[in-house]
Wavefront OBJ file of the C-alpha trace (Angstrom):
o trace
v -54.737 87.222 42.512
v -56.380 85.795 45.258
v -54.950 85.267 48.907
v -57.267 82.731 51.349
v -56.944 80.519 54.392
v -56.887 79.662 57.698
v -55.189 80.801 61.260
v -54.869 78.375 64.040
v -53.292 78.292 66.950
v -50.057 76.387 66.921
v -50.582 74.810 69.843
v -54.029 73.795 70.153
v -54.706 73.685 66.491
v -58.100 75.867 67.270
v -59.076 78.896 64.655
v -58.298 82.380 65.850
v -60.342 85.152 65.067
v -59.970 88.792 64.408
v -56.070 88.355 63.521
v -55.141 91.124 61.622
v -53.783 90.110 58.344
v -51.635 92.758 56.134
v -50.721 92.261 52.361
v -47.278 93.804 50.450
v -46.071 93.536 47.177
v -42.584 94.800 46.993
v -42.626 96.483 50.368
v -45.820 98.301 48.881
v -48.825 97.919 51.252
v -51.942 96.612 49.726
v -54.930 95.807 51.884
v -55.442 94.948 55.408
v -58.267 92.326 56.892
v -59.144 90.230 59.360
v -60.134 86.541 60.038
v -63.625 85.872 60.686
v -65.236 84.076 63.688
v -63.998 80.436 61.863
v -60.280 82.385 61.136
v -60.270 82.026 57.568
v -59.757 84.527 55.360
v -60.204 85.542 51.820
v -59.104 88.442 49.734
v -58.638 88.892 46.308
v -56.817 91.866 45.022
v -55.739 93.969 41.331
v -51.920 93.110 40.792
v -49.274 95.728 39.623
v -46.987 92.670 38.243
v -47.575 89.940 35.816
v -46.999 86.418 36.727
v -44.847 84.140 34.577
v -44.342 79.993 35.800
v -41.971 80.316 38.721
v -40.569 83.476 38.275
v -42.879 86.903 39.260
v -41.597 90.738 38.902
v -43.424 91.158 42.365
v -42.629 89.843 45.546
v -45.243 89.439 48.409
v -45.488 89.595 52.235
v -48.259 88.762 54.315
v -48.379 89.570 57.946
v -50.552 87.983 60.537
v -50.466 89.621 64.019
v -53.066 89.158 67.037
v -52.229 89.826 70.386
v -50.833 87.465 72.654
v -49.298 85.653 69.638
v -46.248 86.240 67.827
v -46.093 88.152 64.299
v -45.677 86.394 61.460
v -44.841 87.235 58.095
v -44.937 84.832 54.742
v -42.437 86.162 51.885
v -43.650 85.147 48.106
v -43.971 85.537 44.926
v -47.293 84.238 43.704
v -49.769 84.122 46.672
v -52.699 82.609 45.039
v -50.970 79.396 44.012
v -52.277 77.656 46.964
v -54.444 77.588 50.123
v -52.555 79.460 53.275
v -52.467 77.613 56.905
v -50.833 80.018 59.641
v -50.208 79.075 62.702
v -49.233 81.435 65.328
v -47.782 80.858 68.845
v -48.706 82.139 71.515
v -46.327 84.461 73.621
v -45.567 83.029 77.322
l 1 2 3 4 5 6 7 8 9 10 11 12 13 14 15 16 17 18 19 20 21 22 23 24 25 26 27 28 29 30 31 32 33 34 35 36 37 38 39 40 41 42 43 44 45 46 47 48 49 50 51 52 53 54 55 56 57 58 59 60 61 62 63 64 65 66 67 68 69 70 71 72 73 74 75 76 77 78 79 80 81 82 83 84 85 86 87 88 89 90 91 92
């Protein structure tokens, strides 16, 4: 599978850079990587699971954290079937 996308800021809808991005399946980690200077990422990765239409063995997580924003995390179970936006607020 293949995980890719974009982090903006919530706020200002600008790209953030260097968030750290981690990948799960089933609570299992998987890789870690960050955005690049335009905050998109792209990672593609060997599955344990195989996919079936709308129903997966494996579930997913992926975390974005960066300081001076809040964590995020994004729970599914097929994370190539489409591009990822991810916005993160900023803490006050």
């Amino acid at each position: 599978p293949n995980v890719n996308g974009k982090v903006l800021d919530i706020e200002t809808e600008e790209p953030i850079e260097n968030v750290v991005l981690e990948l799960y399946e089933d609570d299992e980690f998987v890789e870690r990587f960050l955005t690049d200077s335009s905050g998109t990422f792209d990672l593609e990765f060997e599955s344990r699971g195989v996919f079936i239409f709308k129903e997966c063995e494996i579930d997913y997580t992926l975390s974005a954290e960066k300081d001076g924003y809040q964590t995020i995390n994004f729970h599914g179970q097929e994370p190539s079937m489409q591009r990822v936006t991810i916005r993160l607020v900023p803490i006050e």
